[in-house]
Backbone of each chain as ProteinMPNN parsed JSONL, in Angstrom:
{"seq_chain_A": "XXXXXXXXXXXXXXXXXXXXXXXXXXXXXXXXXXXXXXXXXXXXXXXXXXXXXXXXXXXXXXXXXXXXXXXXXXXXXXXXXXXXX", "coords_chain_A": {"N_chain_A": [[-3.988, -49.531, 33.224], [-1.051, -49.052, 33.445], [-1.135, -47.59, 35.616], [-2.475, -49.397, 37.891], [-0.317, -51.26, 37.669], [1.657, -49.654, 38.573], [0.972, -49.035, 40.829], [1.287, -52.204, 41.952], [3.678, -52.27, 42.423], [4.748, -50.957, 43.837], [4.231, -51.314, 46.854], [3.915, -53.349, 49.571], [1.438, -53.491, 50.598], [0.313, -52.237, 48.429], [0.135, -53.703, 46.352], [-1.535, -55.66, 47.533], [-3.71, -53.748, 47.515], [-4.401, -54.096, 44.912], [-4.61, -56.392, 43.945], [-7.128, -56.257, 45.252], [-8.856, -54.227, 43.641], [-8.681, -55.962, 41.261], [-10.47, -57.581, 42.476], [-13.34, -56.808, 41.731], [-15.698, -56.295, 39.74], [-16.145, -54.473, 37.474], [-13.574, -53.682, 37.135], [-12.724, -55.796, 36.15], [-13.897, -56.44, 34.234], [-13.48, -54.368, 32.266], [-10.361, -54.63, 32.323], [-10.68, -56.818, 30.675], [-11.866, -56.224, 28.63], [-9.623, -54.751, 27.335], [-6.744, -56.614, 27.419], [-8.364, -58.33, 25.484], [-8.265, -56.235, 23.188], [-5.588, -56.1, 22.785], [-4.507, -58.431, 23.13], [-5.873, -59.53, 20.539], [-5.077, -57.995, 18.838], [-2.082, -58.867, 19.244], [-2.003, -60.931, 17.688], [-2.916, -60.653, 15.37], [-1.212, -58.942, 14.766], [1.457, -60.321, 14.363], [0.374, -62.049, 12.154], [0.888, -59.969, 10.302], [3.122, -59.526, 10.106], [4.204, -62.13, 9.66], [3.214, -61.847, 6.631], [4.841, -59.681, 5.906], [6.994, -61.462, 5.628], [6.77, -62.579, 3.325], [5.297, -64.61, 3.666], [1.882, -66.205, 2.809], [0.8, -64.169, 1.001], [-1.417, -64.909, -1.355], [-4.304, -64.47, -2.369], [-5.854, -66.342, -1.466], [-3.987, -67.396, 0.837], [-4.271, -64.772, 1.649], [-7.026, -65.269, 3.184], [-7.111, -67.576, 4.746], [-5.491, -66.906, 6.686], [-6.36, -64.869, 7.829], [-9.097, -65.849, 8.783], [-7.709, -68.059, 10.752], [-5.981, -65.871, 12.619], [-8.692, -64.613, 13.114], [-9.658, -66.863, 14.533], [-7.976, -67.928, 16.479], [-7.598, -65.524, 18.123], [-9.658, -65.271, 19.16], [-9.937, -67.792, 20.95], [-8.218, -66.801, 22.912], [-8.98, -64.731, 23.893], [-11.131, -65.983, 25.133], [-9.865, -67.63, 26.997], [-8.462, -65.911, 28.342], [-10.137, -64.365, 29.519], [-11.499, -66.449, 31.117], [-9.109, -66.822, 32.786], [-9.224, -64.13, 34.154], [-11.345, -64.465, 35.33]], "CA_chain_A": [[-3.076, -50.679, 33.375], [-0.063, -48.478, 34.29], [-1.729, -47.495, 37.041], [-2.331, -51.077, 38.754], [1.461, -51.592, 37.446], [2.393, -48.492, 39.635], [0.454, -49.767, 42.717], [1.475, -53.452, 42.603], [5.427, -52.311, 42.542], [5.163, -49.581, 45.228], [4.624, -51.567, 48.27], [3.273, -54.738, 49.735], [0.384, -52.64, 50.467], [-0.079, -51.67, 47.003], [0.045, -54.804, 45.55], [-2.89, -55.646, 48.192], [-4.806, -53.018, 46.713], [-4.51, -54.252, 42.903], [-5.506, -57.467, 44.491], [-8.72, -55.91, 45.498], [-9.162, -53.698, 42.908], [-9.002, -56.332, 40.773], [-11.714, -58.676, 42.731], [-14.275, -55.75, 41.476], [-16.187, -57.025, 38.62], [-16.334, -53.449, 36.826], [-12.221, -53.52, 37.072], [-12.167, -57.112, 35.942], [-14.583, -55.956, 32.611], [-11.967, -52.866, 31.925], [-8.879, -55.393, 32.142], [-10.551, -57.93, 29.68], [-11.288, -55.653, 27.382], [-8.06, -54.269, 27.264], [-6.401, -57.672, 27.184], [-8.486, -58.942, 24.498], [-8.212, -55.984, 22.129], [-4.389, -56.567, 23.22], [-4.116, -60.017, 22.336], [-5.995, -59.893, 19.002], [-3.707, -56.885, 18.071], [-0.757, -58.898, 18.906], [-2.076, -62.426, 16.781], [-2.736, -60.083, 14.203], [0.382, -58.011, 14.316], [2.201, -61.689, 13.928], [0.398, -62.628, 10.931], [1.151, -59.318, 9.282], [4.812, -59.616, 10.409], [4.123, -63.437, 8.615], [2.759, -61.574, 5.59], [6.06, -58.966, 5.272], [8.482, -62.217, 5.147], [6.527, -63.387, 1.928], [4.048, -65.646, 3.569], [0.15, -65.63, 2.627], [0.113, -63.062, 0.242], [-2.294, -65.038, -2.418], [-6.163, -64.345, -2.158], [-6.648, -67.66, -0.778], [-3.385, -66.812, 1.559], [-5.175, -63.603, 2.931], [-8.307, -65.59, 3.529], [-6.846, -68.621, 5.535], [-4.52, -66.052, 7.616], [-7.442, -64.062, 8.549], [-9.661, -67.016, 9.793], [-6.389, -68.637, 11.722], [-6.138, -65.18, 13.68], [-9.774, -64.733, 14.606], [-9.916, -68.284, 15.796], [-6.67, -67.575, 17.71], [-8.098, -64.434, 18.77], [-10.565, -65.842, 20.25], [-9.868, -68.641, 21.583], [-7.181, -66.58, 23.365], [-9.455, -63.722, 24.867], [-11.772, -66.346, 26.031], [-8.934, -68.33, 27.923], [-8.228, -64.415, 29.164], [-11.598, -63.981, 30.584], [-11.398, -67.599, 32.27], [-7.833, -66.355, 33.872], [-9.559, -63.24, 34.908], [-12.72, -64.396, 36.268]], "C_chain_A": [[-1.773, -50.204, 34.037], [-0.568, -48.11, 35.567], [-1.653, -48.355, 38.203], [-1.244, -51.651, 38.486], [1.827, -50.744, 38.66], [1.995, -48.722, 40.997], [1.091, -50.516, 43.38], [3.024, -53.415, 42.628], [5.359, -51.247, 43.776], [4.819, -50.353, 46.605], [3.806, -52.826, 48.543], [1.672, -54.346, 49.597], [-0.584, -52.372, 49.177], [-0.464, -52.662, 46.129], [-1.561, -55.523, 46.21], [-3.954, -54.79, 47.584], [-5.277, -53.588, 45.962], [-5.577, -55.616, 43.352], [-7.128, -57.434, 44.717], [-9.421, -55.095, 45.172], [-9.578, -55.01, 42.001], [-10.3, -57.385, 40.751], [-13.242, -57.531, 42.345], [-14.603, -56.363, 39.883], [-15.976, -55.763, 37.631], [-14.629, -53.105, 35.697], [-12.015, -54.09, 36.376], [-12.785, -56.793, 34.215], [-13.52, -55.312, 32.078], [-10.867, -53.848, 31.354], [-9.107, -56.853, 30.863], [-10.529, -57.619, 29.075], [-10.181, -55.023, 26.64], [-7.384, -55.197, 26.628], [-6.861, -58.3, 25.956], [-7.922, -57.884, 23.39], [-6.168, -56.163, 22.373], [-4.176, -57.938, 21.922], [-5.057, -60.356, 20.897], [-5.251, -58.693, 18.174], [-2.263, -57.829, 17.972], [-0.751, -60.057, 17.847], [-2.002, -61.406, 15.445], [-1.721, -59.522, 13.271], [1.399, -59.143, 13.86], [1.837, -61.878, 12.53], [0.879, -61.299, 10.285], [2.464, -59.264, 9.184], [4.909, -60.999, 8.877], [4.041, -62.446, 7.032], [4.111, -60.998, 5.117], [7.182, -60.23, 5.091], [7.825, -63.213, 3.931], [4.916, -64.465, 2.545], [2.555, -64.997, 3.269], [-0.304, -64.641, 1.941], [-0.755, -63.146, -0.834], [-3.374, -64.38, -1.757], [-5.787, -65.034, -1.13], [-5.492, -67.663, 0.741], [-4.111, -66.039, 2.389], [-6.256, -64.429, 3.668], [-8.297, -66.658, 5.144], [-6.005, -68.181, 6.664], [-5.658, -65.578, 8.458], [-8.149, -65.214, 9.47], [-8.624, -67.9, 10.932], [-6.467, -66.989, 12.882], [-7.116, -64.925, 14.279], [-9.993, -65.908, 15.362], [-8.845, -68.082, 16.627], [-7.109, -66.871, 18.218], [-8.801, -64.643, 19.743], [-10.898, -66.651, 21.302], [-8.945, -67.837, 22.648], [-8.009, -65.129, 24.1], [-10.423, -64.694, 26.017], [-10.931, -67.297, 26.849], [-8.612, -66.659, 28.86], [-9.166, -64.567, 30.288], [-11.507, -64.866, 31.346], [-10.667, -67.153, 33.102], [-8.515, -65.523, 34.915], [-10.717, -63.427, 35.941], [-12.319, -65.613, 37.143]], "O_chain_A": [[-1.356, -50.786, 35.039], [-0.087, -48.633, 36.572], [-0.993, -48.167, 39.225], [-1.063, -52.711, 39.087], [2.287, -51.27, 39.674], [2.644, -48.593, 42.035], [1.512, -50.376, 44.528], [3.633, -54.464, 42.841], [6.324, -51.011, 44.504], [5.296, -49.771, 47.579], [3.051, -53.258, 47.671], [0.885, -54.764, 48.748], [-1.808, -52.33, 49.055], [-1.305, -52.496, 45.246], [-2.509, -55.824, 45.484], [-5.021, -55.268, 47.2], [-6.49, -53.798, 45.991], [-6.784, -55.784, 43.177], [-8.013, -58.251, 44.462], [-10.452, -54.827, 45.788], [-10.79, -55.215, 41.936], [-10.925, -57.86, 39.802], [-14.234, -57.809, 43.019], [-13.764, -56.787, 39.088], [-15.436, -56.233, 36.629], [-14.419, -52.693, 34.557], [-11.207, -53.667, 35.549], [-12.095, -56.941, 33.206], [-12.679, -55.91, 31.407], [-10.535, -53.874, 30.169], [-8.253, -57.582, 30.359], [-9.65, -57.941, 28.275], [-10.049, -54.9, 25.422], [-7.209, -55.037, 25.42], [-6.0, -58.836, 25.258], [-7.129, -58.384, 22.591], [-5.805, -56.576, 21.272], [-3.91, -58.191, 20.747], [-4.878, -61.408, 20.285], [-4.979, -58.691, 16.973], [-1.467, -57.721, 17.039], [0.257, -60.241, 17.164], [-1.075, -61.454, 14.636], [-1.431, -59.503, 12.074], [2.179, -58.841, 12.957], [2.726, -61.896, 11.678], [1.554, -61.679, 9.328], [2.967, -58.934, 8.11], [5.373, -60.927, 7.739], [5.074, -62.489, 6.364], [4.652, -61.522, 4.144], [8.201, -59.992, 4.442], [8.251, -64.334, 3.655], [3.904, -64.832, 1.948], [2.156, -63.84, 3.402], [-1.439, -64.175, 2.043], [-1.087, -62.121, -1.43], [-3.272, -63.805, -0.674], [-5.435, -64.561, -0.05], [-6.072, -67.923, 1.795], [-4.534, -66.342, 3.505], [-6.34, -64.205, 4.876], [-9.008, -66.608, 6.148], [-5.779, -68.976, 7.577], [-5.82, -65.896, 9.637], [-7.83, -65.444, 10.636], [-9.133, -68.306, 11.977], [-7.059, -67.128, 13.952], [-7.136, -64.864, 15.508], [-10.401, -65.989, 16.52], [-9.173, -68.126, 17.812], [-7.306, -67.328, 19.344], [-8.665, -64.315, 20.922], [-11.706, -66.494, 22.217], [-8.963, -68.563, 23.642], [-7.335, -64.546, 24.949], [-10.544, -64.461, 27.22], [-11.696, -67.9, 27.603], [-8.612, -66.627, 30.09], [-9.031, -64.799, 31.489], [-11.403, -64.486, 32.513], [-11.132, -66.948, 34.223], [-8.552, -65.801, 36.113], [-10.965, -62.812, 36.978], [-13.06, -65.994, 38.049]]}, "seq_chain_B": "XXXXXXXXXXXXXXXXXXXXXXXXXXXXXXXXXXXXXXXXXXXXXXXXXXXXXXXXXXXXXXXXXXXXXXXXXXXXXXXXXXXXXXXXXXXXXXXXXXXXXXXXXXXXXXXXXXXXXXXXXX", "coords_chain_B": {"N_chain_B": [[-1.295, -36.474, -1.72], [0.633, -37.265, 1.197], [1.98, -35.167, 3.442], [5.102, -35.707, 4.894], [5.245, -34.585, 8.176], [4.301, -34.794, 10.472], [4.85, -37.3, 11.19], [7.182, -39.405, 12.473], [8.891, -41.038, 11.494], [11.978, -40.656, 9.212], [11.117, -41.148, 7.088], [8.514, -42.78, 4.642], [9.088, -45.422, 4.922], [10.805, -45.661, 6.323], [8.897, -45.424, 8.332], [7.658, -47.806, 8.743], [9.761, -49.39, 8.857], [10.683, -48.797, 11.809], [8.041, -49.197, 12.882], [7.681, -52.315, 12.606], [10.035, -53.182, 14.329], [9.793, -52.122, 16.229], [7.039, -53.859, 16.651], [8.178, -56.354, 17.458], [9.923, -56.388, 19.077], [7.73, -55.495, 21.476], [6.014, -57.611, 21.472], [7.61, -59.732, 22.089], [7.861, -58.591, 24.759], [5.505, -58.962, 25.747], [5.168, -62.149, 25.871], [6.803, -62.801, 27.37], [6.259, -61.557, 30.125], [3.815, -62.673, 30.255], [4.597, -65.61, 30.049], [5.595, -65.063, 32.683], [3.328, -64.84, 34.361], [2.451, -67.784, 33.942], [4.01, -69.543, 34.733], [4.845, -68.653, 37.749], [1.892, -69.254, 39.171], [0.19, -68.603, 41.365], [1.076, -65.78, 42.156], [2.891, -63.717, 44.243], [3.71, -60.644, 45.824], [6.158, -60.5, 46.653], [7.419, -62.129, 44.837], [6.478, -60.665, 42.461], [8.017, -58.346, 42.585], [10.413, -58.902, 42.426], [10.544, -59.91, 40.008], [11.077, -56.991, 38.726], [12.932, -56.513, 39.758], [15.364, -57.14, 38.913], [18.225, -55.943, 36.977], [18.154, -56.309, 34.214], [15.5, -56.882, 33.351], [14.527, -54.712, 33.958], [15.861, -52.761, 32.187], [15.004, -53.818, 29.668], [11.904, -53.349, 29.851], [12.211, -50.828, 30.306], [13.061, -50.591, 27.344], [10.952, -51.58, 25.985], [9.069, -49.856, 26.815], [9.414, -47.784, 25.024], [9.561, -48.83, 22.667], [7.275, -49.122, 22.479], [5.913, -46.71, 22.71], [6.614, -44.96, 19.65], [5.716, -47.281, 18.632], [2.93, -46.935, 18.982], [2.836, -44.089, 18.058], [3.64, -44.44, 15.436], [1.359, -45.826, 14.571], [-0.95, -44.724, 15.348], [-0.882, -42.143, 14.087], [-0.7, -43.193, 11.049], [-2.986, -44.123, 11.408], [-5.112, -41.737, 11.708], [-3.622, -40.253, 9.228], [-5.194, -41.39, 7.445], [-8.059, -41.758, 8.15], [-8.999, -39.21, 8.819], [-9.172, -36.717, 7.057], [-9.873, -34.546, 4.456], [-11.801, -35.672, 2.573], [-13.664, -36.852, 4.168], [-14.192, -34.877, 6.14], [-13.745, -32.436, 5.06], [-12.582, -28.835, 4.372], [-11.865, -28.022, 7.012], [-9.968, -30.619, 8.222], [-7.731, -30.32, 8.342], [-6.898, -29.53, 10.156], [-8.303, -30.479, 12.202], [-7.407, -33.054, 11.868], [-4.716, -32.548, 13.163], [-4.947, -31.626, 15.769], [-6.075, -33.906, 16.344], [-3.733, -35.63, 16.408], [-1.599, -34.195, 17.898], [-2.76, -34.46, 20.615], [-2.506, -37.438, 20.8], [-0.079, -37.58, 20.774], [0.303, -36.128, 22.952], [-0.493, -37.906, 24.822], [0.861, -39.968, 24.719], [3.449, -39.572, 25.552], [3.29, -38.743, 27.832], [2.271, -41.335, 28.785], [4.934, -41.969, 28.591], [6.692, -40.943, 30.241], [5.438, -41.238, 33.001], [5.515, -44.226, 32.819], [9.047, -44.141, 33.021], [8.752, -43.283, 35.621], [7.572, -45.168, 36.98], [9.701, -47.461, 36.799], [11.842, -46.689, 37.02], [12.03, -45.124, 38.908], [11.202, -45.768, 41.905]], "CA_chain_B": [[0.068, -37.227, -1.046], [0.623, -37.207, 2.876], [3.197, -34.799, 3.766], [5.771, -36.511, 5.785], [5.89, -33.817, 8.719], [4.058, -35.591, 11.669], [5.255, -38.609, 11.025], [8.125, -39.982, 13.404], [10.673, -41.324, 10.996], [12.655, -39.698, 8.508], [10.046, -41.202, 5.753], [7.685, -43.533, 5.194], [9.955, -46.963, 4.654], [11.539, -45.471, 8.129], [8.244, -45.686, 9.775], [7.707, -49.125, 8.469], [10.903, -50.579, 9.413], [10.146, -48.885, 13.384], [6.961, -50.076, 13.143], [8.244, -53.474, 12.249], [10.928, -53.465, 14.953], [8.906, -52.271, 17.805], [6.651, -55.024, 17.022], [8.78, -57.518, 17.668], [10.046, -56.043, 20.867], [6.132, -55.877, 21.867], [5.506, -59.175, 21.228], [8.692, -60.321, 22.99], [7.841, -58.513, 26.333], [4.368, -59.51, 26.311], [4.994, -63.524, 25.577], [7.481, -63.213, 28.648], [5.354, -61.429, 30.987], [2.89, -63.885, 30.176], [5.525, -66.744, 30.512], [5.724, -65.251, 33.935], [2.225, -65.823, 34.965], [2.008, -69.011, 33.641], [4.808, -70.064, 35.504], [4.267, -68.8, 39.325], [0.099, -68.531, 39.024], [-0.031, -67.918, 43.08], [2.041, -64.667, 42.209], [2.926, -62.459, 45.393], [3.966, -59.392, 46.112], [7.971, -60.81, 46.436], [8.176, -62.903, 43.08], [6.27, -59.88, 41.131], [8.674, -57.398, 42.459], [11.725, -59.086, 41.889], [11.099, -59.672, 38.501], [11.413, -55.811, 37.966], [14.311, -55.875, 40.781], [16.681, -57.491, 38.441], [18.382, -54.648, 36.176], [17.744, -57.077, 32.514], [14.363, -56.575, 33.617], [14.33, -53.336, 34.049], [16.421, -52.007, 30.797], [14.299, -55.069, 29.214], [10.651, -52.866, 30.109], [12.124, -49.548, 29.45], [12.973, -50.256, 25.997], [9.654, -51.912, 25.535], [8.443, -48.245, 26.949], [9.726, -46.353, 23.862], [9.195, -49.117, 21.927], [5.398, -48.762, 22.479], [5.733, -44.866, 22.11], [7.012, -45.228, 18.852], [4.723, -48.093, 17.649], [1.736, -45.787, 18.775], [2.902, -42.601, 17.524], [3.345, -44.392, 13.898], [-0.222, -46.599, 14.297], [-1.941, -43.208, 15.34], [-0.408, -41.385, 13.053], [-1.079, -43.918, 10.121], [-4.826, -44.056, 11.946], [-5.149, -39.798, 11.236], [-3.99, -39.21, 7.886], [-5.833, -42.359, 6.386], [-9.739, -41.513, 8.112], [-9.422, -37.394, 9.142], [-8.837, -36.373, 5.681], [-10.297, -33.494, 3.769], [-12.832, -36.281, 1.707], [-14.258, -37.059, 5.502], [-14.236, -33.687, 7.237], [-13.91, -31.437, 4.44], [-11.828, -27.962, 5.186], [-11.47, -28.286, 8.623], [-9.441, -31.954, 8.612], [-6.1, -30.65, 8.847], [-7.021, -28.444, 11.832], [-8.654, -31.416, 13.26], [-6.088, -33.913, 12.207], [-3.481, -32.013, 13.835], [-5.652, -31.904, 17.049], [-6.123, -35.484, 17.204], [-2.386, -36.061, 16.626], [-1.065, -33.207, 19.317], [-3.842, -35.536, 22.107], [-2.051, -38.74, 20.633], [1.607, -37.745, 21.069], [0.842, -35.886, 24.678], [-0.49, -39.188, 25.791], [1.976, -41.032, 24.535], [4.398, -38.129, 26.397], [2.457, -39.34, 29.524], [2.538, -42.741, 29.204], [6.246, -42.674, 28.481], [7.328, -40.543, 31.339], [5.156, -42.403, 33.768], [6.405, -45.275, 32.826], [10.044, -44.754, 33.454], [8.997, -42.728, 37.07], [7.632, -46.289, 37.779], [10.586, -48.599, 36.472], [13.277, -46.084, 37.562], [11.484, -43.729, 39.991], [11.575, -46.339, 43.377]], "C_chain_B": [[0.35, -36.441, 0.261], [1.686, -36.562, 3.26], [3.761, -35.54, 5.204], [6.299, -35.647, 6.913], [5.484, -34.06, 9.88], [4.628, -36.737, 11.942], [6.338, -38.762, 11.823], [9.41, -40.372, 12.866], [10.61, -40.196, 9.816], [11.35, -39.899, 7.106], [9.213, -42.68, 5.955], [8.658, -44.916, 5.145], [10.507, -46.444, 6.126], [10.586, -45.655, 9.291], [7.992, -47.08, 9.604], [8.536, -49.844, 8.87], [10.835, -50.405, 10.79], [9.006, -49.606, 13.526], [7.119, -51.658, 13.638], [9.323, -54.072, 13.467], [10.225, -53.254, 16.303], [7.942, -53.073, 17.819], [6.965, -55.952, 17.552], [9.118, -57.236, 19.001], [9.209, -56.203, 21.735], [6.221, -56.941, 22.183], [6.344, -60.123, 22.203], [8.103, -60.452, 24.302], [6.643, -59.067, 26.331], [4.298, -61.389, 26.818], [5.762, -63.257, 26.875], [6.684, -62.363, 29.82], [3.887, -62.315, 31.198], [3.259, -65.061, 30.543], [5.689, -66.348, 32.36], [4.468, -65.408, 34.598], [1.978, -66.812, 34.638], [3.015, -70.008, 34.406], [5.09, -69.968, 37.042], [2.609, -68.293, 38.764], [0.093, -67.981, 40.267], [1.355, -66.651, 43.046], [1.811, -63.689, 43.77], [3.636, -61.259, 44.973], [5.778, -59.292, 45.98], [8.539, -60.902, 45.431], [7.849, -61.428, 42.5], [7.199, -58.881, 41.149], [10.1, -57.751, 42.472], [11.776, -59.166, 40.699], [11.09, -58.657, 38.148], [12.029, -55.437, 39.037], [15.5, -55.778, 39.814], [16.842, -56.376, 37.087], [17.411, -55.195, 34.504], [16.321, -56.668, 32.231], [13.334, -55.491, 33.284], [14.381, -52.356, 32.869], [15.003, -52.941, 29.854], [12.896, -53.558, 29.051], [10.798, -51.523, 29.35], [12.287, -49.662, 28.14], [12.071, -50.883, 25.647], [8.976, -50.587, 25.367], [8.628, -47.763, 25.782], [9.415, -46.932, 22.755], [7.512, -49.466, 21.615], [4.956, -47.386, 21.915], [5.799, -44.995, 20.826], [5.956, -46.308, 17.85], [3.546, -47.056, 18.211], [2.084, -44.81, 18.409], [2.466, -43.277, 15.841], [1.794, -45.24, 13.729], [-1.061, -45.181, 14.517], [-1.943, -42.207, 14.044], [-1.036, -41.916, 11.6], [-2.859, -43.969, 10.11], [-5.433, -42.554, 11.119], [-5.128, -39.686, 10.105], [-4.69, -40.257, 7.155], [-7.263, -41.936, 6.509], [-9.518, -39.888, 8.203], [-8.926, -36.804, 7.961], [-9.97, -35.656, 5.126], [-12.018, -33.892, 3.066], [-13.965, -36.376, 2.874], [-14.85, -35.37, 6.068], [-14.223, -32.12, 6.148], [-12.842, -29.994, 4.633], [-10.916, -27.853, 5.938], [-10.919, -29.417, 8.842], [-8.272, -31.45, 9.314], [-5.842, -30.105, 10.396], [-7.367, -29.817, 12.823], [-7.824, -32.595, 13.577], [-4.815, -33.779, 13.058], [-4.148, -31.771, 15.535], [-5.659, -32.971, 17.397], [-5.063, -36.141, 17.401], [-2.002, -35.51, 18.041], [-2.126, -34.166, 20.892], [-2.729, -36.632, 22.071], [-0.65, -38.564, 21.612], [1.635, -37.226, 22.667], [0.563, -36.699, 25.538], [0.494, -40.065, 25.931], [3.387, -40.544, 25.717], [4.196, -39.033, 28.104], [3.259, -40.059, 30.023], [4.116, -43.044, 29.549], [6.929, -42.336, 29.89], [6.839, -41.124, 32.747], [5.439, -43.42, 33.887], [7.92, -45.22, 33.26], [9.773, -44.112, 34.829], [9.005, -44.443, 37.438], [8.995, -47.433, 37.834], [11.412, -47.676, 37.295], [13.051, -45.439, 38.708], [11.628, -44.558, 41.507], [13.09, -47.385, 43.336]], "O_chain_B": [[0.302, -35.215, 0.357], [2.616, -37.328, 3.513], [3.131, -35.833, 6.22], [7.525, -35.628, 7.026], [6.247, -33.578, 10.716], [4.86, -37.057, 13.108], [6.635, -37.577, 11.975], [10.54, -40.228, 13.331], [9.789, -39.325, 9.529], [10.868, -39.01, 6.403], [9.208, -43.437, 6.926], [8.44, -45.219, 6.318], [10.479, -47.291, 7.019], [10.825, -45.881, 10.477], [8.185, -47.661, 10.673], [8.244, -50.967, 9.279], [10.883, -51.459, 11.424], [8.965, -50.597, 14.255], [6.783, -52.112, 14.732], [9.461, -55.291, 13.571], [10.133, -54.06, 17.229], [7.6, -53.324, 18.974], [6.134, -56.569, 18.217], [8.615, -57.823, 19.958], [9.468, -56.86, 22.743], [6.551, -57.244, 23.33], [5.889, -61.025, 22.908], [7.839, -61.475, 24.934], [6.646, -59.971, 27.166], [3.646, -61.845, 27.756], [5.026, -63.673, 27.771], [6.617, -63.186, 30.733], [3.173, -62.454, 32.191], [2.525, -65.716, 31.283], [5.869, -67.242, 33.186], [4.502, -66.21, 35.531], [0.868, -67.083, 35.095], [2.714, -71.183, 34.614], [5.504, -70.96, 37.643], [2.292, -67.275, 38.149], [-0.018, -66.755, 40.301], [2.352, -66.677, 43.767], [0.782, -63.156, 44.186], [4.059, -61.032, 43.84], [6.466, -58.417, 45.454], [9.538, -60.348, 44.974], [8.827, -60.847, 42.03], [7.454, -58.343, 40.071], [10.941, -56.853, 42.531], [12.726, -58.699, 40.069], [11.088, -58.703, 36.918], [11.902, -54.287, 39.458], [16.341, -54.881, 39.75], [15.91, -56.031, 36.36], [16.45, -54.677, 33.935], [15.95, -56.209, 31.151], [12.222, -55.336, 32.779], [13.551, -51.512, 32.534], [14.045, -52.255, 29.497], [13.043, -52.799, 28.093], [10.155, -51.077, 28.4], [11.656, -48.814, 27.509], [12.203, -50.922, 24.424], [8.461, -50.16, 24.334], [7.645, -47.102, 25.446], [9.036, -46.258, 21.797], [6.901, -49.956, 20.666], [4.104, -47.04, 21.097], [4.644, -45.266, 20.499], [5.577, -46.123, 16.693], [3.418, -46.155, 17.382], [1.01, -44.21, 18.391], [1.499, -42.928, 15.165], [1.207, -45.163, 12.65], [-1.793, -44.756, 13.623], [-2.824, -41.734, 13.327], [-1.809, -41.166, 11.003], [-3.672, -43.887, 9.189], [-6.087, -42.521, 10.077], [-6.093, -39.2, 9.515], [-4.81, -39.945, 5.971], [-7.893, -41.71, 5.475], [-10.138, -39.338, 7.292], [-7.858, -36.247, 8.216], [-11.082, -36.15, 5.315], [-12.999, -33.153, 2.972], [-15.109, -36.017, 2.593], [-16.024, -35.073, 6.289], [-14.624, -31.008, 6.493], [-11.972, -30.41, 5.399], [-9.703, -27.675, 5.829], [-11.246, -29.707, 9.993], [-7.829, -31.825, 10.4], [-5.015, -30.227, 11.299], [-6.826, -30.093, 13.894], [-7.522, -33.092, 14.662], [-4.098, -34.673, 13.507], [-3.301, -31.834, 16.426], [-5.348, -33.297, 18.542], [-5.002, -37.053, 18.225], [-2.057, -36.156, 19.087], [-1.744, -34.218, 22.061], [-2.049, -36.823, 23.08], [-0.294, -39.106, 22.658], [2.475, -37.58, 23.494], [0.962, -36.661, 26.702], [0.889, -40.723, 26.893], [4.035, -41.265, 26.476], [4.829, -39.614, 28.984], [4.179, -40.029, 30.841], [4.561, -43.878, 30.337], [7.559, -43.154, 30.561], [7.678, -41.462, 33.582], [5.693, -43.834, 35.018], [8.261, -46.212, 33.904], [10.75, -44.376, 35.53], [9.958, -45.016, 37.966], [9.207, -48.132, 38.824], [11.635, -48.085, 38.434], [13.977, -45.222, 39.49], [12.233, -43.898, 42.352], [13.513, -47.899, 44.372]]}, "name": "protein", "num_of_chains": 2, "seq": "XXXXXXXXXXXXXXXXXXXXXXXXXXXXXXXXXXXXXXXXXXXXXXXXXXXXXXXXXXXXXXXXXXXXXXXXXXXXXXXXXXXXXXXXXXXXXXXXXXXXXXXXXXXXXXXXXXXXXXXXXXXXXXXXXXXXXXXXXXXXXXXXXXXXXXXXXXXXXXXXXXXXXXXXXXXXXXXXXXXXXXXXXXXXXXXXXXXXXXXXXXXXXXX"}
C-alpha cells in the first residue's frame, strides 16, 4: 500500500502506473484484502473504544456489539470490493 | 507475569492509554481519506497530490505515521506475549518471542521511515 502511495505522489507518471497497476485483477485481490481486514479492524476497534466508555459491557451487551460489527463489517468490505472492482 | 521490557510504554495502563489514543488518530485519518474519495470519485493526479501539498495534510499523515508505529508495536507486542508463550512453544518461546518481536519492530522501523521519505522526502 505504501508502495502505490509512493508511486501515485512521485509524478504524473507514477500515478499512471498505480492506475494500471491497479486495473490488474491479482493487485485489485491484494488491495481488498487489505482493505477489508482494515475496515473490520477499524468497526471493531470503534466498538471496543464504545466498550472502554462504559457501553455494552453486559453479556447481552457483548453479544449485540459483536453482531452490529460483523454486519458493519461486512456490509462495508462488500461496498469495498464494489468500489474496487 | 509478562515482564514489562518489550513493551513500548512505561507500563501496561501506558500502553493502553497509547493504544487508545492512536486509535482515534487512525480512525480519524482513515474516515477523511475516505471522505476524500467519496467526494472527488474521478480523482487525478492534481487533486490527489494537492491534498498532501497542503502542510495540515502533511503534519496531519505524519502523525498518523507514528501513530500507526506505536499502535502496531503495542498490538504485536500484546499479539507475542499472549500466543508465543512457554505453554505453546515450551523452552524455546522466549527465544522465539523475542524473534518475532525484533521482525515486528524492524518493520515497523521500515514502514515508519519510508513513510516520512514519502511525505517529506519530494
Amino acid at each position: 500500500m505504501l508502495y502505490l502511495l509512493e508511486l501515485s505522489l512521485q509524478s504524473e507518471s507514477g500515478f499512471a502506473l498505480v492506475q494500471e497497476l491497479l486495473s490488474n485483477v491479482f493487485v485489485k485481490l491484494l488491495a481488498w484484502a487489505v482493505l477489508s481486514g482494515l475496515l473490520y479492524h477499524l468497526i471493531a476497534g470503534l466498538k471496543h473504544l464504545l466498550m472502554d466508555l462504559g457501553y455494552g459491557e453486559t453479556l447481552k451487551g457483548g453479544f449485540v456489539g459483536a453482531c452490529i460489527t460483523v454486519a458493519l463489517s461486512t456490509v462495508a468490505i462488500i461496498v469495498a470490493g464494489v468500489w474496487i472492482w | 507475569m509478562v515482564t514489562n521490557v518489550t513493551n513500548l510504554g512505561r507500563s501496561g495502563l501506558h500502553d493502553w492509554i497509547i493504544q487508545r489514543f492512536s486509535a482515534i488518530i487512525l480512525a480519524a485519518y482513515s474516515l477523511c481519506i475516505l471522505a476524500s474519495f467519496v467526494i472527488n470519485p474521478e480523482m487525478d493526479f492534481e487533486k490527489w497530490s494537492s491534498i498532501f501539498d497542503n502542510n495540515a495534510m502533511r503534519l496531519f499523515s505524519l502523525i498518523t505515521l507514528f501513530a500507526l508505529c506505536a499502535h502496531a508495536w503495542i498490538g504485536m507486542w500484546t499479539i507475542s506475549t499472549d500466543y508465543i508463550t512457554s505453554l505453546q512453544f515450551g523452552g524455546r518461546a522466549t527465544f522465539l518471542r523475542l524473534v518475532f518481536q525484533a521482525a515486528c519492530v524492524l518493520l515497523i522501523a521500515v514502514y515508519l521511515l519510508w513513510g516520512i521519505q514519502i511525505f517529506w522526502g519530494n
